[in-house]
N, C-alpha and C positions, 0 to 999 in steps of 0.2 A: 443699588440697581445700575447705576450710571457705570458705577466700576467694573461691572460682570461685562455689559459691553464694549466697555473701552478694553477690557482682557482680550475679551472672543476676539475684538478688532484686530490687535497686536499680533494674537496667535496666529491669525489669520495672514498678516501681513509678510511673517518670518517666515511663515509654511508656505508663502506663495514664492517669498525670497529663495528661499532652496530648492524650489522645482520640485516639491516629494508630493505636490497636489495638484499638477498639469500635466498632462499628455499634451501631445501636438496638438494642432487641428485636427478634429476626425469627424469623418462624414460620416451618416447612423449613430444610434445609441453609444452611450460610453457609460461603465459603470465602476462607481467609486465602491467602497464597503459598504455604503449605509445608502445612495442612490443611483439610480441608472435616469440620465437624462439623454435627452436629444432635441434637434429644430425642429419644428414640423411645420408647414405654411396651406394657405387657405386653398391655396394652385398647385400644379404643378408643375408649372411656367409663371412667367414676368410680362409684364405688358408695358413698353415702354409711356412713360407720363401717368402712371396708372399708382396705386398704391397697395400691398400685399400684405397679407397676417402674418407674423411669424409668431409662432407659440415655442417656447420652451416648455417643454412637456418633460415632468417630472415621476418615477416612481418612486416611492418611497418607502423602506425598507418598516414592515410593523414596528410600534411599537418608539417610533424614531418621530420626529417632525423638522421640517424650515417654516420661517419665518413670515410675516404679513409685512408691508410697508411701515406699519407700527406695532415692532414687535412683542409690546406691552413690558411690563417689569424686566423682561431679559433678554437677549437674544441680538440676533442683526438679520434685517432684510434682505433679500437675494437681489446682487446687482448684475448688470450685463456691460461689459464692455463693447460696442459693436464696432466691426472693422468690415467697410463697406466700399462696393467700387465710387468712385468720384464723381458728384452731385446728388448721390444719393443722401436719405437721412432718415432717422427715429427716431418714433418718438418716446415717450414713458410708457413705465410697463403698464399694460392695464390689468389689475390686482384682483383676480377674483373672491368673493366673499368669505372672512376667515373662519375660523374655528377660536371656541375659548381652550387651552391647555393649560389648567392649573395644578402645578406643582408646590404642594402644600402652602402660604401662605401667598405665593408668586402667581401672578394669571399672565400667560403669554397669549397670543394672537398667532395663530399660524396654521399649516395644513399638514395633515396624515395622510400616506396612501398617494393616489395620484393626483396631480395636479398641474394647471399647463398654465404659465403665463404669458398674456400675449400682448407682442408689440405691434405697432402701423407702419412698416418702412416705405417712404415713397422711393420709386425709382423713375431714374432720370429720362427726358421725354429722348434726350438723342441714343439713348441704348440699345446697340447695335442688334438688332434682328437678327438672328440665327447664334447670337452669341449665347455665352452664360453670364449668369446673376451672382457670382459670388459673393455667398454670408457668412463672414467670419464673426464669433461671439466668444469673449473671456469672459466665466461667470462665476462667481463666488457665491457662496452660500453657506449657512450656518446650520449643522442638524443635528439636533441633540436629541437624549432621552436623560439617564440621569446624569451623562456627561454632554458638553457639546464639543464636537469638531468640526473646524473649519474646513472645507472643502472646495478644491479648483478643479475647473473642466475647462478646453478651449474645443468648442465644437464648429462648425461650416456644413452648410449647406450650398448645395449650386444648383440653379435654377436655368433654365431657357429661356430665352429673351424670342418671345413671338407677335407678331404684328397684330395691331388692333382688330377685335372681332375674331382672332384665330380661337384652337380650344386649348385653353387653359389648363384643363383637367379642374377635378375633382380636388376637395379641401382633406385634408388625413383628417381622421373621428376625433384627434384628439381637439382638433380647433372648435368643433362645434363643439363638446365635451367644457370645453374654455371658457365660451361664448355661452353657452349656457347660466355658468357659474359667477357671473360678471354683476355686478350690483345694477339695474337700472336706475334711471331718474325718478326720485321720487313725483306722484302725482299729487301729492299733500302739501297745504302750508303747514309750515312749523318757526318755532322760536324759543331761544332761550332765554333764561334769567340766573346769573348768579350774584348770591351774598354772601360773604364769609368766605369758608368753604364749602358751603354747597350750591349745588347750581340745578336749574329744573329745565328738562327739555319737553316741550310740548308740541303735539305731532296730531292735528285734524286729521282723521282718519274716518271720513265716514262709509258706514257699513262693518266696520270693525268688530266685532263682541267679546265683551270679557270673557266667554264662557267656550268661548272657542281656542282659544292665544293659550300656547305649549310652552311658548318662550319668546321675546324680545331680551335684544341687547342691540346697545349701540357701539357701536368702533369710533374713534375719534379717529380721524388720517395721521394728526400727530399726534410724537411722542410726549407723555406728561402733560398736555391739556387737561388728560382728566386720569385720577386715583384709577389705575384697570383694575383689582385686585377689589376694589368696594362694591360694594350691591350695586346693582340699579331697581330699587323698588319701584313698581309698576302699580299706578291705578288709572282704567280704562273706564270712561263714562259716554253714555253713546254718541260712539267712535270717535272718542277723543282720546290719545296716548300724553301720560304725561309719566317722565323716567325722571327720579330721584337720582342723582349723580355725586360725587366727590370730584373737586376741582382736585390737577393734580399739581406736580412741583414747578413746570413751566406755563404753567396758565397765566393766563395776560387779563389784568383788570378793567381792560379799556379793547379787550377783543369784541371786535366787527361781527364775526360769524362764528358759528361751529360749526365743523366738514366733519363728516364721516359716514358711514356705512351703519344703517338700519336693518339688522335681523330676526325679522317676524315670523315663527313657525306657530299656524296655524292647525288644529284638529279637523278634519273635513272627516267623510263617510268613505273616503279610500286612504288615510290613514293620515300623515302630515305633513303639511304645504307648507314649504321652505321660501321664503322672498326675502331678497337683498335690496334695498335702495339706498340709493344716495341722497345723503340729507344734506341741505346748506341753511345752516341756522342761525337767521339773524339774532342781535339781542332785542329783547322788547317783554314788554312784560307778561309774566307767566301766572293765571288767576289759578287757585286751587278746584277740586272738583269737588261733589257731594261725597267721595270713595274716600273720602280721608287724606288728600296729598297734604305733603308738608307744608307747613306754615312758610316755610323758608321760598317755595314758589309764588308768595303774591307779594304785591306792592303792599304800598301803606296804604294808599286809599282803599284799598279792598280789606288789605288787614281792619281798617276802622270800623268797616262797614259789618264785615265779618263777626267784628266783636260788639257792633250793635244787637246785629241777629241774637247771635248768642246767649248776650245778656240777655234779650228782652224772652229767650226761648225759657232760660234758667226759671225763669216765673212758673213752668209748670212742670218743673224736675220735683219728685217726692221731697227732695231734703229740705224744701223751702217753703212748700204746701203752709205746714204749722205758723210761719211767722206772715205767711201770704193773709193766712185766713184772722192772724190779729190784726193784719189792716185791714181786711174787709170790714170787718167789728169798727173801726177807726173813723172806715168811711160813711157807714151806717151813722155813726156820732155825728161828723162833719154837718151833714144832710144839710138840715136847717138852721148851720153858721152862716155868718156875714159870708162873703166870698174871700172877704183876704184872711178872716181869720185858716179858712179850706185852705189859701194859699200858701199861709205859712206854715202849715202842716207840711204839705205838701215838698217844700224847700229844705223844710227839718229833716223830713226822712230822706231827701237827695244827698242835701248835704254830708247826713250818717253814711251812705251809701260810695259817697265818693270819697269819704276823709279815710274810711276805709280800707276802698281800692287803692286809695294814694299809699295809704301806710304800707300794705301788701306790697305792694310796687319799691316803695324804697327800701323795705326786708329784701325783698328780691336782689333789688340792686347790691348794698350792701354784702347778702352771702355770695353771688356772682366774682363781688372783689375780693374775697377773701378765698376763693380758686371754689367754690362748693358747688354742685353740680344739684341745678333744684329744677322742680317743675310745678306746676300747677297743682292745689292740692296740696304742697309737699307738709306744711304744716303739721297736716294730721299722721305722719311716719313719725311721730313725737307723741308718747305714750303721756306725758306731762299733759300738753297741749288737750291731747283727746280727753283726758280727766277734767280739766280746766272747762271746756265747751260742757260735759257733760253733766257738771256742776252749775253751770249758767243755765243751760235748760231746764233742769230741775227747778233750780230758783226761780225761773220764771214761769214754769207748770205752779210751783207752793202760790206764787202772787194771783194766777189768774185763778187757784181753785179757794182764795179769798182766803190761805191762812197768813199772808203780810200783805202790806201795802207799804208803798214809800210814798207820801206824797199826796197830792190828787191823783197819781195816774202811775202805772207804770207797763212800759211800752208802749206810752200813746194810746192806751186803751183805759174808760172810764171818762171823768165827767172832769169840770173847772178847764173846758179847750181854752179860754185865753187867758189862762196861768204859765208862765211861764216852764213849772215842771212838765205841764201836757207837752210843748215843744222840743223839750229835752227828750221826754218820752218817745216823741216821731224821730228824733235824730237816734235816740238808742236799737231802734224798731231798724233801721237803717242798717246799725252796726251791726246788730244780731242777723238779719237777711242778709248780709255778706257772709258772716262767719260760718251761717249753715248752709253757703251757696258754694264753697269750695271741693267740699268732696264733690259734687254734680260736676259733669262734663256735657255741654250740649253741643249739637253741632254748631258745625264754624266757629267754636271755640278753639279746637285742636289746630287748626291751622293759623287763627289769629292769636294764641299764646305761644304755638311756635317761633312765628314773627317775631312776636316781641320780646322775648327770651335771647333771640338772638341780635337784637336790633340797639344801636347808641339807646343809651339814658335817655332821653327826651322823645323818642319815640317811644317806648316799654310804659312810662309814665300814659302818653297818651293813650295807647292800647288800651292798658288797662281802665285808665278812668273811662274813655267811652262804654267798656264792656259794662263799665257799674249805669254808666247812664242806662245804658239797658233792661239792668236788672230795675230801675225807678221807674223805666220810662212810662208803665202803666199806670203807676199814684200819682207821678207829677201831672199826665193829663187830666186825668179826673179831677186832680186839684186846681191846675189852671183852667179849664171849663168846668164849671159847680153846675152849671145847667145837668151835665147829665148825671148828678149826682141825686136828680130829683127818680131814675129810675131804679133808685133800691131799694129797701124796703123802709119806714117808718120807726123810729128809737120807740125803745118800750121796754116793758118788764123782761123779753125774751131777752133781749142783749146780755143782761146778767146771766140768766141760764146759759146763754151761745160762750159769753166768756169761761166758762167755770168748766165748759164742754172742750174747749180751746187749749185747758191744762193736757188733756189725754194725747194729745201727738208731740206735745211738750213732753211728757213722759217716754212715751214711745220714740221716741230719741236720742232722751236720755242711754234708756236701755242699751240701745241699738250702737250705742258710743260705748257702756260698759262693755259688749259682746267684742268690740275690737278692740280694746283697749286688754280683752282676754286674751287674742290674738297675739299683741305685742306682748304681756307682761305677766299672762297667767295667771295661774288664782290667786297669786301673792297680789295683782294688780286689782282683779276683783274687789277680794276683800279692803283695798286698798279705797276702792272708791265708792263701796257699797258704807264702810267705816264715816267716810267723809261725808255723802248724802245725809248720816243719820246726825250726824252734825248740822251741820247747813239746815236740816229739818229742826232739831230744837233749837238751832239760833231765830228763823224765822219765828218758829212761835214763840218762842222768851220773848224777841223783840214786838211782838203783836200785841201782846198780853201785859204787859208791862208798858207800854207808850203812855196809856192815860192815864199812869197810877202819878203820885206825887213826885218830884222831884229827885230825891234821892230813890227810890223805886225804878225810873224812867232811867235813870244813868247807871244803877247799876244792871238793870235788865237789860238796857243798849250794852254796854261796856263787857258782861259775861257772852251776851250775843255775838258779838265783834270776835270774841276771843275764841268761840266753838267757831267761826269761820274760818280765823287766821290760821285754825289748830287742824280745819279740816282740808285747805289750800295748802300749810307747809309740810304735812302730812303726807296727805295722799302724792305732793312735789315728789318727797323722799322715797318714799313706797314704792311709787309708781317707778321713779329710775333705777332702782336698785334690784326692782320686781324681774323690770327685761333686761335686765343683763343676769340673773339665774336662770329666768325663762329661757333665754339666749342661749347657754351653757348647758342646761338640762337640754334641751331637745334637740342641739345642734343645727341650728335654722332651721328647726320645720315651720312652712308655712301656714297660712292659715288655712289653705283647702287642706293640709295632711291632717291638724288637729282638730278639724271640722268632720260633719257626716259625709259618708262617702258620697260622690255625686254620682248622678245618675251616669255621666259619659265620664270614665276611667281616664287618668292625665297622669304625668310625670312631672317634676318638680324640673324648671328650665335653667338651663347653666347653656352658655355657649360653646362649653367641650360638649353637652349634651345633644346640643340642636346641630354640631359640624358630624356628631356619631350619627344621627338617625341618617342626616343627607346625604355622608359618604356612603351609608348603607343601599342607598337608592331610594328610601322610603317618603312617601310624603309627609311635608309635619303643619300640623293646626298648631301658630303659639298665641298664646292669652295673656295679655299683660295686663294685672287687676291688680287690686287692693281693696282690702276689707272696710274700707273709709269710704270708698267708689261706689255709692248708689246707681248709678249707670250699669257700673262693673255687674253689680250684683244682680238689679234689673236684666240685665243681658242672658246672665247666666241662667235665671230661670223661666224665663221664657222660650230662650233658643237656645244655648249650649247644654244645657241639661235635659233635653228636650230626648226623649228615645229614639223615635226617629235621625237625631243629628247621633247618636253613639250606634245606631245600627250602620247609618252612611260611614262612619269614621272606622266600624269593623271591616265591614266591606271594601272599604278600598285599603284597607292596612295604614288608615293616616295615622300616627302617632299625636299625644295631644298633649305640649305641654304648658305649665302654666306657670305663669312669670308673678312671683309674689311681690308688689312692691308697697305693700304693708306699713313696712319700716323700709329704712333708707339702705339699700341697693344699688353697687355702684355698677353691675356688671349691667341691670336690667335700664338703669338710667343712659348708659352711652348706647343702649339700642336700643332708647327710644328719640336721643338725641338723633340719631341715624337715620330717622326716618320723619326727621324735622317735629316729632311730639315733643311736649315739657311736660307730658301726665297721660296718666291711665283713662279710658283705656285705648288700648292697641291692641289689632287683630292681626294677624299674619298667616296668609298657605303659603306654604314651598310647597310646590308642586312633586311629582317626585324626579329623580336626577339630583345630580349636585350640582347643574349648571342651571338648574330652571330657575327662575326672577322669583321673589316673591310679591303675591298678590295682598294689597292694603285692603282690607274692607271696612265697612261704616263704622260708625262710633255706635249707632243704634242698630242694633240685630235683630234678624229674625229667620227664622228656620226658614224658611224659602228662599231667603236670600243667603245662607250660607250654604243650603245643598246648592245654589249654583255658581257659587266661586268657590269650590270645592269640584266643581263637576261632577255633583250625583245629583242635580236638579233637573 
């Protein structure tokens, strides 16, 4: 980038060296090949001690552009040399608000057509009355289309020097025309924050609506503070703006403020309100909104707190329901224990719950160092993995519908509480409510995993464990106050019935883990893990059936049991990997919505050549970034995305709808969702239509009313 203009500079400086790009001074318009410029001033006279407009007023030949003060990835700013009578002065040009000009992966800053820039020249208080104001100006400029050339003009103007109170005259149209187009003072506080590379610009804006806003974009004054060429992802909460940014290759770590120009077009009922301000934004910290902003805009104290929310939300996400309702059953036990024996349940299952997130956390860590690009969830994009979970649920559906037992207890559920296996049981109960809390995404999760995906080790660590605090926080209270344990119900013969009833969402999960694990690995997976159930099922009963027989009975029943497990884990291991990489090869990545039933709202399969075709096309595009592991994802889909209403809205306005399968691991769908500060599914996104319009973030939780109006058919 830096090279294109240190070129133009050169060229510019040789062509001014030869004279083949200046005429003399010339009064009126002058015009080069590609523009006709001239002076024009606010009078048509000078008032001595007074101060005067003068505009460089440009037209600009179609199809051609010059430059902004920051000309973004290319180009050079229009300068003026000014030659003035003696004690006079100028000041900088005042810039009015640019245009984006993107030439395939390059975003310049600058204007088309006509355009005036204007400066403040004071003139001096002893200038002679009846005289003239002589304004000489050498101005170079850059105007390109698929080439650029450098161009020189020396223009002058002269003016009348008339006594204070005389008349002035009248301003030429093109000043106001200038004056119009001039950025005002923002009336808003604002403030940034960056980490890494990204940085979030936050903009109070009250009376604002998301449902109104055509476009925002910011302009930085300078050059390479910030990536021009990156999105700025927009999510507006009432009337609060907050812009997703890329720090660019001169950004300063220890910058004071961000300068630059704010471009809001507005939808009104006579068509679209165009406003330029000037933003000066100090650093200071930037909290996330309900709309989904990146994690990478809040602090750590709000990240912690965020991932308190979260976790304690995850309690009532479907994938956690089954292992929720075995510690209900737990708590029912508890009732009429001591208090510490309640308490040490209690600890059991935190501590399962955080040795957990710890271990997730230093996985994390670890694939992070080894360059791998993970996020929340990522786990289950490992067909292994999902067989693995879906084999434990089972196993623990066979234990609760009474065809094994380990023990006195298993999951913390059943009788002997201050036996040592009951506590192991709450810390396993622990393990397992992580394991099936990862496919969920609740809110304030997206923004506090974003955080800490991107944040030192010792933060990430913390993230995470508080998020697990969250997911305990409700059994650890119960547990450390036993008083309100007296408002559940009574232990009795039902508990056995309630556990036995406690298998069927144990099952129902199982399934729901086979059905994606079709997804990634196909029938060959299926078979694969439907094989290994039937195993795991006669290991459980050999080992049931055999416990109390005699010694040698009990070892060899334990010993052949052991072996239809290890046979149905090394198994289904090999199966299962070897399942999706033919599943892979046969279908050519199809996704899981393509091998799945058609949905009700018709989608295309998303690539990023796909989503730059629709936009270049002018069309608007709904993207969905999901996975078959994502209960949220799925939740979403059929409530609101699948909904007819939301496909008759998407007909109608010609949105395009595609859908981002991150199933299995996906590198193009992972750096856009890095991009918008997610580490996991899901992610909503409108592009409006235009290929310059912002794209709109919305919730993690959906719902048809709230998509027909960030969509703008609400």
């Amino acid at each position: 980038m830096l090279g294109l203009r240190g070129l133009a500079a050169i060229i510019g400086v040789l062509a001014g060296a030869t004279g083949l790009l200046s005429p003399a001074h010339a009064q009126g318009p002058v015009s080069t090949d590609h523009v006709t410029a001239e002076l024009v001033a606010s009078a048509q006279a000078v008032v001595p001690g007074e101060t005067i407009r003068i505009g460089l007023h440009k037209q600009i030949i179609p199809h051609w552009h010059t430059y902004w003060q920051n000309p973004g990835d290319s180009g050079l700013p229009t300068t003026i040399a000014w030659t003035l009578p003696e004690g006079a002065s100028a000041g900088d040009i005042l810039w009015p608000a640019p245009s984006r000009l993107a030439i395939g992966p390059i975003m310049n800053y600058g204007y088309e057509g006509a355009v005036t820039l204007l400066t403040d020249i004071s003139v001096p208080a002893d200038a002679p009355v009846g005289g003239s104001f002589p304004v000489r100006a050498t101005i170079d400029w850059l105007v390109c289309e698929e080439i650029c050339i450098p161009e020189q003009v020396e223009l002058s103007l002269d003016l009348p020097v008339v006594a204070a109170g005389g008349d002035a005259g009248p301003a030429h149209p093109a000043i106001a025309a200038g004056e119009a187009s001039l950025p005002v003072e923002s009336p808003w506080q604002s403030r940034f924050q960056a980490q890494g590379g990204a940085l979030a610009l936050a903009i109070d804006a009250p009376g604002l609506r998301a449902d109104s806003i055509e476009d925002i974009w910011f302009y930085a004054d300078e050059w390479g503070v910030l990536n021009h060429a990156a999105p700025q992802a927009l999510a507006v909460e009432a009337g609060r703006i907050v812009l997703n940014l890329k720090t660019g290759d001169s950004f300063a770590p220890d910058l004071a403020a961000l300068n630059g120009v704010l471009v809001v077009k507005e939808r009104t009922g006579d068509g679209v309100l165009t406003q330029a301000f000037h933003i000066s934004a100090p650093a200071g910290a930037v909290t996330a909104t309900g709309g989904g902003v990146a994690g990478l805009e809040i602090g750590f104290g709000t990240a912690l707190i965020f991932a308190l929310l979260g976790g304690l939300i995850l309690n009532l996400m479907p994938c956690v329901f089954p292992v929720l309702s075995m510690k209900a059953l737990s708590l029912v036990s508890h009732a009429r224990s001591e208090p510490a024996v309640v308490r040490l349940h209690g600890f059991a299952y935190t501590a399962g719950v955080l040795a957990s997130f710890a271990a997730l956390a230093a996985l994390l860590v670890a694939l992070k160092a080894a360059g791998q690009q993970i996020g929340w969830g990522f786990q289950f994009q490992s067909p292994v993995f999902v067989l693995l979970v879906a084999y434990l649920l089972f196993a623990v559906g066979l234990s609760l519908s009474g065809v094994f037992t380990i023990g006195a207890s298993v999951a913390g559920v059943g009788s002997g509480l201050a036996a040592r296996s009951g506590y192991a049981g709450s810390f396993f109960t622990g393990v397992l409510a992580t394991i099936v809390a990862t496919p969920c995404t609740a809110p304030f999760m997206g923004a506090a995993m974003g955080f800490a995906l991107a944040a030192p080790t010792p933060v990430l660590f913390a993230v995470f464990l508080v998020l697990g605090l969250g997911l305990a926080l409700p059994y650890i209270l119960l547990s450390l106050f036993p008083p309100l344990l007296r408002f559940l119900p009574r232990p009795g013969p039902w508990m056995e019935r309630f556990k036995q009833f406690l298998a069927f969402p144990m099952y129902g999960a199982a399934i729901w883990l086979v059905w994606v694990l079709s997804l990634q690995a196909g029938a060959d997976g299926v078979l694969a893990a439907l094989a290994g159930m039937l195993l795991i099922a006669f290991a459980a009963w050999l080992y049931e059936t055999t416990r109390g027989s005699g010694q040698v009975g009990r070892l060899t029943g334990g010993g052949v049991a052991a072996l239809a497990a290890l046979a149905a884990i090394v198994g289904g291991y090999i199966a299962a990997d070897r399942a999706q990489l033919m599943s892979a090869q046969a279908s050519g990545g199809m996704s899981a919505g393509e091998s799945g039933a058609a949905a009700t709202t018709p989608w295309q399969a998303y690539s990023p050549e796909k989503l730059a075709a629709l936009r270049a096309e002018g069309r608007p595009v709904f993207v969905n970034f999901t996975a078959a592991w994502c209960i949220t994802c799925l939740v979403n889909e059929r409530v609101a995305l699948n909904r007819p209403e939301i496909a008759e809205a998407f007909r109608g306005g010609n949105i395009a709808y595609l859908k981002g399968d991150w199933t299995n691991q996906d590198k193009a769908i992972t750096e856009k969702l890095a991009e918008f500060g997610r580490s996991g599914v899901p992610l909503y996104l409108f592009y409006p239509a235009g290929q310059e319009a912002r794209p709109v973030v919305l919730p993690q939780i959906l719902t048809v009313d709230g998509i027909l109006k960030d969509i703008g058919a609400g």
